[in-house]
N, CA, C, O and CB atoms as a CASP TS submission, in Angstrom:
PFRMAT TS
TARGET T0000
AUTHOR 0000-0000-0000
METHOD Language model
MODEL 1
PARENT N/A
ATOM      1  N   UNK     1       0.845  -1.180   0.000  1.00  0.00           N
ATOM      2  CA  UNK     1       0.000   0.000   0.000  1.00  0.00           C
ATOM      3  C   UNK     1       0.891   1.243   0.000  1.00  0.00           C
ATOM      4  O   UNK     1       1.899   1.341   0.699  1.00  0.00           O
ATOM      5  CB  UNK     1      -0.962  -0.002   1.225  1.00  0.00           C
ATOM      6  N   UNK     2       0.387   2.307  -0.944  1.00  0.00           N
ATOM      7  CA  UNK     2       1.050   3.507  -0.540  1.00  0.00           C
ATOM      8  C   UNK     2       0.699   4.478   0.749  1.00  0.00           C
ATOM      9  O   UNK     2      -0.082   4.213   1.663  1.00  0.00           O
ATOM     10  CB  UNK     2       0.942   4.243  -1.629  1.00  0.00           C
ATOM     11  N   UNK     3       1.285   5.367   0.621  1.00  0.00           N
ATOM     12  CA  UNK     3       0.989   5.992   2.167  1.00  0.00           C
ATOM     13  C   UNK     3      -0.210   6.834   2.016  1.00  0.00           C
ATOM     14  O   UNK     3      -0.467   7.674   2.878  1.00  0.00           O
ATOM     15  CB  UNK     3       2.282   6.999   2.835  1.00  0.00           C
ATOM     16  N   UNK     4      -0.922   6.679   1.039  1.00  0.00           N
ATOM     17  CA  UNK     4      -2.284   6.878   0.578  1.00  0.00           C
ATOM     18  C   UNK     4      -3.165   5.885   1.046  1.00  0.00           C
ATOM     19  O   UNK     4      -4.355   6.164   1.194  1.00  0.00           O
ATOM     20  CB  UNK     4      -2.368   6.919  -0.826  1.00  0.00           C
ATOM     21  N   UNK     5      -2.727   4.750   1.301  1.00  0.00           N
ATOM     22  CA  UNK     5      -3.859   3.638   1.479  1.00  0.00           C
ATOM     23  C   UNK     5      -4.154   3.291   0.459  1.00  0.00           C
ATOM     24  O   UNK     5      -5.327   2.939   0.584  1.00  0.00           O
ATOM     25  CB  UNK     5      -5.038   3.897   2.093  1.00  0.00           C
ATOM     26  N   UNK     6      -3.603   3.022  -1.364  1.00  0.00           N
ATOM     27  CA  UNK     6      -4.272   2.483  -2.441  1.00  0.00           C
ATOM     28  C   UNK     6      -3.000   1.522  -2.407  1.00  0.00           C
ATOM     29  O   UNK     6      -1.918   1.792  -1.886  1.00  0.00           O
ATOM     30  CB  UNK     6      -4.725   3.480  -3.846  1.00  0.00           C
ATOM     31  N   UNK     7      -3.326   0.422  -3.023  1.00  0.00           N
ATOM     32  CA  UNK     7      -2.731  -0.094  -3.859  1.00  0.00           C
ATOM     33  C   UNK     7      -1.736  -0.068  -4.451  1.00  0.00           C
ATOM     34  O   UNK     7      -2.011   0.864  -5.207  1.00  0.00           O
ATOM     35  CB  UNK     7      -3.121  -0.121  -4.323  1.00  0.00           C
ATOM     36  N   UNK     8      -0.413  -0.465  -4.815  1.00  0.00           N
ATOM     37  CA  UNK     8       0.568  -0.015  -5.971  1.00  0.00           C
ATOM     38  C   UNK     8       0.940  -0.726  -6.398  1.00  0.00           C
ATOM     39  O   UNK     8       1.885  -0.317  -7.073  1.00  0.00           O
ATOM     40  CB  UNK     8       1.515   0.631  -5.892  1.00  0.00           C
ATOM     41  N   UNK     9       0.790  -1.927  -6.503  1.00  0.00           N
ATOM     42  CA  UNK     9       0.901  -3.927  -7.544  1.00  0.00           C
ATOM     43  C   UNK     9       0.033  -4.617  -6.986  1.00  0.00           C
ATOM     44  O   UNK     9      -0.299  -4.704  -5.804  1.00  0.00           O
ATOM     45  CB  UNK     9       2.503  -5.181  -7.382  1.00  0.00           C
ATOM     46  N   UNK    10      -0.416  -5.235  -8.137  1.00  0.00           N
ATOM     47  CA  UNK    10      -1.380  -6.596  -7.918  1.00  0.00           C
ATOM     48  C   UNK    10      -0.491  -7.738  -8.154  1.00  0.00           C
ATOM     49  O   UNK    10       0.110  -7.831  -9.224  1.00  0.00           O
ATOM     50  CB  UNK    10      -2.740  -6.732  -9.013  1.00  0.00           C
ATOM     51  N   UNK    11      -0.351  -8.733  -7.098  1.00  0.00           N
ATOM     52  CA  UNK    11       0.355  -9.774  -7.212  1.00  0.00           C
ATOM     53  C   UNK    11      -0.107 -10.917  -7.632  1.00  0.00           C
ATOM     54  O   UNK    11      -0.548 -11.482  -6.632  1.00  0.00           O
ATOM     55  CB  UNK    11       0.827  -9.951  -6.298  1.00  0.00           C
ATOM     56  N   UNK    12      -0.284 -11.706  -8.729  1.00  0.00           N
ATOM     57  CA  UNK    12      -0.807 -13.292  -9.021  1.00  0.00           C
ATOM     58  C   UNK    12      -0.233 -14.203  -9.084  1.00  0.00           C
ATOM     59  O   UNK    12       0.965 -13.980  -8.903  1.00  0.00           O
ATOM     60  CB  UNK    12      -1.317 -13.583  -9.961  1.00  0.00           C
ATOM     61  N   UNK    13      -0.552 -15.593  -9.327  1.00  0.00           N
ATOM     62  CA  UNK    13       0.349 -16.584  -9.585  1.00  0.00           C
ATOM     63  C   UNK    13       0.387 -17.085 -11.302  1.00  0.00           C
ATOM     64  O   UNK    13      -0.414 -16.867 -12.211  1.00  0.00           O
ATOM     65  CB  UNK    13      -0.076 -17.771  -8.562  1.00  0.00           C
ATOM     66  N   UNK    14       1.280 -17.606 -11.279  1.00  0.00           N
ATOM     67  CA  UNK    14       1.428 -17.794 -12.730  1.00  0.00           C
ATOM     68  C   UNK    14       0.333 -18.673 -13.490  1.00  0.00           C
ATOM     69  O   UNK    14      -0.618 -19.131 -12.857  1.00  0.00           O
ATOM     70  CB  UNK    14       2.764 -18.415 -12.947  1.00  0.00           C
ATOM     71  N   UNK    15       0.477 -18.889 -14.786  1.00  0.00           N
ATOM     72  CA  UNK    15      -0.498 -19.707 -15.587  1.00  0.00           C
ATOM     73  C   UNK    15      -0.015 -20.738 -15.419  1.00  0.00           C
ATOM     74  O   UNK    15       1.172 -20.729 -15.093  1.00  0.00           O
ATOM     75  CB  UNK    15      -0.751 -19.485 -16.949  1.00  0.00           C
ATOM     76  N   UNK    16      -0.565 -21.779 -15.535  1.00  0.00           N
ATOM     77  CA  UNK    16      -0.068 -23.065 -15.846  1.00  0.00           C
ATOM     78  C   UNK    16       0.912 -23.778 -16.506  1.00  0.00           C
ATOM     79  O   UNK    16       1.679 -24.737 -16.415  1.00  0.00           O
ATOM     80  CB  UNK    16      -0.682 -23.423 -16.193  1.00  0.00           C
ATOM     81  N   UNK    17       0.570 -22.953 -17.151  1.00  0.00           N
ATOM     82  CA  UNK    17       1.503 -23.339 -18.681  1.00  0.00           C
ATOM     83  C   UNK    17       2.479 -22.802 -18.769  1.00  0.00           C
ATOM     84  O   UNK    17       3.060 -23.274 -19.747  1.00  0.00           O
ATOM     85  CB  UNK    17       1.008 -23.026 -20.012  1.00  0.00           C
ATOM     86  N   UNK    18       3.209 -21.847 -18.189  1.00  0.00           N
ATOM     87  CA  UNK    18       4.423 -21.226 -17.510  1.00  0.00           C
ATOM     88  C   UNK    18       5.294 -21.701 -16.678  1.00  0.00           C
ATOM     89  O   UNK    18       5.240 -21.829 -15.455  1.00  0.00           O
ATOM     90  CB  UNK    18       4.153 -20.373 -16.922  1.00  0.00           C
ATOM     91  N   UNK    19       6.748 -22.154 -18.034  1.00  0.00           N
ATOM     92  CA  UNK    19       7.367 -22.642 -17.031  1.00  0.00           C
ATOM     93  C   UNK    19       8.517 -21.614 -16.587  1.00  0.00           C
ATOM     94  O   UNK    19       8.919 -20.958 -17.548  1.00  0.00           O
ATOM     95  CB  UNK    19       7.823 -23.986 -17.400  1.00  0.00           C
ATOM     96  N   UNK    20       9.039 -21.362 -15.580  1.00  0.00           N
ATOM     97  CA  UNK    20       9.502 -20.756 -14.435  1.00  0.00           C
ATOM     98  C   UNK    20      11.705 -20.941 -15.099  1.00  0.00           C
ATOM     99  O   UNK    20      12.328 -21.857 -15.637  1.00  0.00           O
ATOM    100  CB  UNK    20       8.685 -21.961 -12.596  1.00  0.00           C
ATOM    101  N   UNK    21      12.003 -19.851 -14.737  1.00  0.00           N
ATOM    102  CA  UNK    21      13.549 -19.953 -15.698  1.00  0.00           C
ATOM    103  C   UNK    21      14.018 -20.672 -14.842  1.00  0.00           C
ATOM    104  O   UNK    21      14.899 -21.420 -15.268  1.00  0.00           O
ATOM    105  CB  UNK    21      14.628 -18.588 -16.087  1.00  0.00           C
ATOM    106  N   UNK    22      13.692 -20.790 -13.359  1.00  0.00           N
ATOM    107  CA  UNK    22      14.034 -21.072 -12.167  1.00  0.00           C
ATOM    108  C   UNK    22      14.361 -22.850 -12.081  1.00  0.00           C
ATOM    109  O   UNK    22      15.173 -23.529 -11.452  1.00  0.00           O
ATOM    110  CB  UNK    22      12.831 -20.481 -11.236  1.00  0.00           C
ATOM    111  N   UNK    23      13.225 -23.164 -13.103  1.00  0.00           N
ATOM    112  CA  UNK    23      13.607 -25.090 -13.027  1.00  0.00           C
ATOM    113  C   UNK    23      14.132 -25.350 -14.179  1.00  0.00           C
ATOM    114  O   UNK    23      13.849 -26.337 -14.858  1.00  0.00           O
ATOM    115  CB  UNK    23      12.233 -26.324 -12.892  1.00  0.00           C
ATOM    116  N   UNK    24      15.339 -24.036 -14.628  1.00  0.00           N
ATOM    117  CA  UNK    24      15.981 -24.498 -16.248  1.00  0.00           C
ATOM    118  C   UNK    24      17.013 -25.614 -16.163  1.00  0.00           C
ATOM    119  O   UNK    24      17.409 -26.322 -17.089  1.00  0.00           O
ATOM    120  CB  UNK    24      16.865 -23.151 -17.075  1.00  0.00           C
ATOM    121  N   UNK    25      17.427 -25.647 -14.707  1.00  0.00           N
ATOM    122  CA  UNK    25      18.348 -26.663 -14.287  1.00  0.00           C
ATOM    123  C   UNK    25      18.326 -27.631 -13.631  1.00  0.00           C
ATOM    124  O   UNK    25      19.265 -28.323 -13.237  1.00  0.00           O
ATOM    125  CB  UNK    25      19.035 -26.359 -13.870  1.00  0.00           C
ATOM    126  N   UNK    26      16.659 -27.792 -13.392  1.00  0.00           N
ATOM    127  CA  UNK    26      16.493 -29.072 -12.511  1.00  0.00           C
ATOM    128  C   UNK    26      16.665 -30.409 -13.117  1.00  0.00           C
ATOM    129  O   UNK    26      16.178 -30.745 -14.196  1.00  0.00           O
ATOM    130  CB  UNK    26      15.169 -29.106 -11.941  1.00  0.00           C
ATOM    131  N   UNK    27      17.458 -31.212 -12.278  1.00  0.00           N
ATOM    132  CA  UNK    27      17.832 -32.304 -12.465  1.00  0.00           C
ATOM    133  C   UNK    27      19.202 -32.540 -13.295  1.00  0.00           C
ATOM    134  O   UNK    27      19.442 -33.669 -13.722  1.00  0.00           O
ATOM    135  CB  UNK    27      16.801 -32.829 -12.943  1.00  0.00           C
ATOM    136  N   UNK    28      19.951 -31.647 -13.484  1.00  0.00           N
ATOM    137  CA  UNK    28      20.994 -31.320 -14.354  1.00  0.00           C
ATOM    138  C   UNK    28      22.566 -31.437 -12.744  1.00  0.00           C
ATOM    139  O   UNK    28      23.762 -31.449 -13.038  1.00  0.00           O
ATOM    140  CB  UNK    28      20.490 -29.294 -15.348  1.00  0.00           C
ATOM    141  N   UNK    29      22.217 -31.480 -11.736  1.00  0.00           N
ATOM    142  CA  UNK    29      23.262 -31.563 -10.847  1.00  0.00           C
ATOM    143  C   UNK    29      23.065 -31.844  -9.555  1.00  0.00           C
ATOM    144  O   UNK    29      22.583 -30.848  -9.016  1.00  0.00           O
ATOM    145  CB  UNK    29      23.879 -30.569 -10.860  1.00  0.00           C
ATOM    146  N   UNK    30      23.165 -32.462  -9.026  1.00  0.00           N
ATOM    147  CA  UNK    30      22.975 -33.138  -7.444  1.00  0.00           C
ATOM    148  C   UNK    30      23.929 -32.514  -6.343  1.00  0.00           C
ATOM    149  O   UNK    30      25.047 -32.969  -6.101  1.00  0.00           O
ATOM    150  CB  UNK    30      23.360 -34.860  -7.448  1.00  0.00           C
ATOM    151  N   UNK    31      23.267 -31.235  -5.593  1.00  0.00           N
ATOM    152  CA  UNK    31      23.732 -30.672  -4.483  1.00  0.00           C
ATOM    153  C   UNK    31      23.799 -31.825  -3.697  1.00  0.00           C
ATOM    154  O   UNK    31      22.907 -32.656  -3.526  1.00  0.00           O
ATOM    155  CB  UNK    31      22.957 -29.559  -3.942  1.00  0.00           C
ATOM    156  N   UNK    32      25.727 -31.796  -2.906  1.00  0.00           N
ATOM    157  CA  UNK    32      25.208 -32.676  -1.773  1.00  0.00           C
ATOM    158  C   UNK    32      24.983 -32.532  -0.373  1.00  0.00           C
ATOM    159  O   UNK    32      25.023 -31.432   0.177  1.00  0.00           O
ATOM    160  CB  UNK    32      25.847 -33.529  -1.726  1.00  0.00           C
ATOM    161  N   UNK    33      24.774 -33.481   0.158  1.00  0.00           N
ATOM    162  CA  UNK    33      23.600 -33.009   1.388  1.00  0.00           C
ATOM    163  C   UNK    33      24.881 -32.073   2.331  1.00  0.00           C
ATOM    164  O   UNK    33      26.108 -32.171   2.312  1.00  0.00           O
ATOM    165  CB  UNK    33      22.653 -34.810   2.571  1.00  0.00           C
ATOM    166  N   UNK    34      23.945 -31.158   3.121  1.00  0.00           N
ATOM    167  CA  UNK    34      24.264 -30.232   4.248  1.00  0.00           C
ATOM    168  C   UNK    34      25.429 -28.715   3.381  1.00  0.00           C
ATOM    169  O   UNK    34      26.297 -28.044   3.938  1.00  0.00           O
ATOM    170  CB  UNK    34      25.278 -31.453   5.703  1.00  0.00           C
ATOM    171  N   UNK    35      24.919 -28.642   1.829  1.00  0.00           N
ATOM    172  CA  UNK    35      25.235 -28.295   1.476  1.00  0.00           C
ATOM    173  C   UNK    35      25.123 -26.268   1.601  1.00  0.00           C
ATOM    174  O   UNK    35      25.902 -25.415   1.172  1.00  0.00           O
ATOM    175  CB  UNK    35      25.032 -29.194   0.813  1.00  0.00           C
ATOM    176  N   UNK    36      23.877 -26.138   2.331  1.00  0.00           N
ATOM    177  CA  UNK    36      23.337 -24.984   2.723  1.00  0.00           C
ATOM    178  C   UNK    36      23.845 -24.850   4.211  1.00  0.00           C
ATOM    179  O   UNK    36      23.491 -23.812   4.770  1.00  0.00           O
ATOM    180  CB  UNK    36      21.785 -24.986   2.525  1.00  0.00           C
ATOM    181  N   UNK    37      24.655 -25.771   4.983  1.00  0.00           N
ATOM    182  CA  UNK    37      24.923 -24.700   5.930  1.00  0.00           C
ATOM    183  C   UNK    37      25.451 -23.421   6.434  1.00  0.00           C
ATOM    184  O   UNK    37      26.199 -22.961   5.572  1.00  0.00           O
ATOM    185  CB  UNK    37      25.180 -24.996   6.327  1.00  0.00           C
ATOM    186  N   UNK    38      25.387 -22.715   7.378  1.00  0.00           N
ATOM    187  CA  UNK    38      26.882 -21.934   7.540  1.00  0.00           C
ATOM    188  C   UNK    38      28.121 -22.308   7.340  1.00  0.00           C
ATOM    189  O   UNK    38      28.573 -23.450   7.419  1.00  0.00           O
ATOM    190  CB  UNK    38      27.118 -21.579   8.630  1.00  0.00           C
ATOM    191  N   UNK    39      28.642 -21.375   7.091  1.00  0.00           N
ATOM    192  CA  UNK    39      30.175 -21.795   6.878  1.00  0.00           C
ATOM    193  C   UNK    39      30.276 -21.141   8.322  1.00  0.00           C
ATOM    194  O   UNK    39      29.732 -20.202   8.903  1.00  0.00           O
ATOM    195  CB  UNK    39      31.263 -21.085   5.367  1.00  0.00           C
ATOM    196  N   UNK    40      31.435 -22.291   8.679  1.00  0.00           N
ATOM    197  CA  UNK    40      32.590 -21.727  10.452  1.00  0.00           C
ATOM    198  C   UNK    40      33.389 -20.743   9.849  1.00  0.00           C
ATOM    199  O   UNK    40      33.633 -20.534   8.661  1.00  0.00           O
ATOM    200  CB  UNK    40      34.028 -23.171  11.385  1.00  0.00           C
ATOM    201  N   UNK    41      33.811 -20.087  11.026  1.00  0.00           N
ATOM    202  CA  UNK    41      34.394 -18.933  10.397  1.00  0.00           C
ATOM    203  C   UNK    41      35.601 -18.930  10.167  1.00  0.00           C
ATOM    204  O   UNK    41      36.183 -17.931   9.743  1.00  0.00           O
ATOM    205  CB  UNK    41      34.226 -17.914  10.976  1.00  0.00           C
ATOM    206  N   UNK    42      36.264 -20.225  10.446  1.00  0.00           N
ATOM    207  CA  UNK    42      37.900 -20.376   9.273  1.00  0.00           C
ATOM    208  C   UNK    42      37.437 -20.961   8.024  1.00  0.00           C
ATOM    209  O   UNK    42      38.127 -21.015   7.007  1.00  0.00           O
ATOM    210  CB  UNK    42      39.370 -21.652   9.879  1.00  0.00           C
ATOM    211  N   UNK    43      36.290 -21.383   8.127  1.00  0.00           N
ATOM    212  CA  UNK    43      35.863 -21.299   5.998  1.00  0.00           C
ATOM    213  C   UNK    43      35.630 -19.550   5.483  1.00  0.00           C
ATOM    214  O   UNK    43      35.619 -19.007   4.378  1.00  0.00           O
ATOM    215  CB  UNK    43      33.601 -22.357   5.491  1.00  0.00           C
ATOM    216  N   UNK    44      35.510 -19.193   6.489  1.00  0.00           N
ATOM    217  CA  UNK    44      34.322 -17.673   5.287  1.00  0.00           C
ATOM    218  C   UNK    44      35.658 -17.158   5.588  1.00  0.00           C
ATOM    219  O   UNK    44      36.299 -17.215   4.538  1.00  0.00           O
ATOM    220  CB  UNK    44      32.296 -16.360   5.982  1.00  0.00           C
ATOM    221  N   UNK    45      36.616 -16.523   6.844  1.00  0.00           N
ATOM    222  CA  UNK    45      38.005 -16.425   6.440  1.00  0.00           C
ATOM    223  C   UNK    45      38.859 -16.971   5.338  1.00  0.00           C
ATOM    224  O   UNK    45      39.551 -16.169   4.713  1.00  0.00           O
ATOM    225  CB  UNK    45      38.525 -16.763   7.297  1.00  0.00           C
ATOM    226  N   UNK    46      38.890 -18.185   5.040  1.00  0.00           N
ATOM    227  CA  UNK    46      39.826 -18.851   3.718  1.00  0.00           C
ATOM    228  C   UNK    46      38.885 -18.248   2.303  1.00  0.00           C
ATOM    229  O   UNK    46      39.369 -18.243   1.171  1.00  0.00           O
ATOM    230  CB  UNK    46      39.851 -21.053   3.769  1.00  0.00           C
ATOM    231  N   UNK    47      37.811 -17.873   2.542  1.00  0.00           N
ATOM    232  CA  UNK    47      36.738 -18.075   1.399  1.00  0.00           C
ATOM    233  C   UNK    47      36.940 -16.140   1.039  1.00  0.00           C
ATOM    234  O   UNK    47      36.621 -15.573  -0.006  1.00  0.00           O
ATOM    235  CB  UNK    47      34.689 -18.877   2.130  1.00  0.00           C
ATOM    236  N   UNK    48      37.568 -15.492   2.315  1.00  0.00           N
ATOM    237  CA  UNK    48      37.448 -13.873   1.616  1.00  0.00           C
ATOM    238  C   UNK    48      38.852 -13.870   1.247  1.00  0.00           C
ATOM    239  O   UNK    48      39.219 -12.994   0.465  1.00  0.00           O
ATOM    240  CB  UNK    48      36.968 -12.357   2.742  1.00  0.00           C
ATOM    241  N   UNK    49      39.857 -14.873   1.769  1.00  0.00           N
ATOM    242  CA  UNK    49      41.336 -14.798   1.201  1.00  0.00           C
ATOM    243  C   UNK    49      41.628 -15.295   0.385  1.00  0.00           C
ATOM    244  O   UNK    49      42.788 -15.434  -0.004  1.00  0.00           O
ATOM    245  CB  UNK    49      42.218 -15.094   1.761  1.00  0.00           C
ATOM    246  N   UNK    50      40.297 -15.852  -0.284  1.00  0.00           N
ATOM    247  CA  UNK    50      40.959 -16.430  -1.691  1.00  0.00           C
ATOM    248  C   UNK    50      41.404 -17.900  -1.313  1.00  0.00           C
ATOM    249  O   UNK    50      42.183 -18.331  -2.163  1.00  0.00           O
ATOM    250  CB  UNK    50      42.428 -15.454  -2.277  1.00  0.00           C
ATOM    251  N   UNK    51      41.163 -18.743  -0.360  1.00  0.00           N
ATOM    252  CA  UNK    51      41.953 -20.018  -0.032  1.00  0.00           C
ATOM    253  C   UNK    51      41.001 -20.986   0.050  1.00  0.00           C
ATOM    254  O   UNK    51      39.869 -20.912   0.527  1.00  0.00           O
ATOM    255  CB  UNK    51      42.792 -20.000   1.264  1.00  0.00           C
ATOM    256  N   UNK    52      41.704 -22.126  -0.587  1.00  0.00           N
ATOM    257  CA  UNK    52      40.866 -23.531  -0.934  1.00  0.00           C
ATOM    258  C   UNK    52      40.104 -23.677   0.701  1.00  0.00           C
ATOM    259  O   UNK    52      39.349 -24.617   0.949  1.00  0.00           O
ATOM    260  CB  UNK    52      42.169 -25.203  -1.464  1.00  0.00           C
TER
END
């Protein structure tokens, strides 16, 4: 809402028949597991110095 109180986008969901750029790669590579954790912080240290 604006600071008017109207509206300023209408949000929908897609058609059906729309496919999404987002699954251009599905099934093309197998993340492996616990692959989303934090990194400890002698990884994100090695990782801003440039080190394996």
């Amino acid at each position: 809402m604006s600071s008017s109180g109207k509206p300023v986008a209408h949000l929908s969901a897609l058609s059906s028949g729309v496919k999404s750029p987002l699954d251009a790669m599905r099934g093309e590579f197998i993340l492996p597991e616990g692959w989303g954790r934090p990194l400890s912080e002698a990884e994100t240290d090695a990782f801003w110095e440039g080190k394996d």
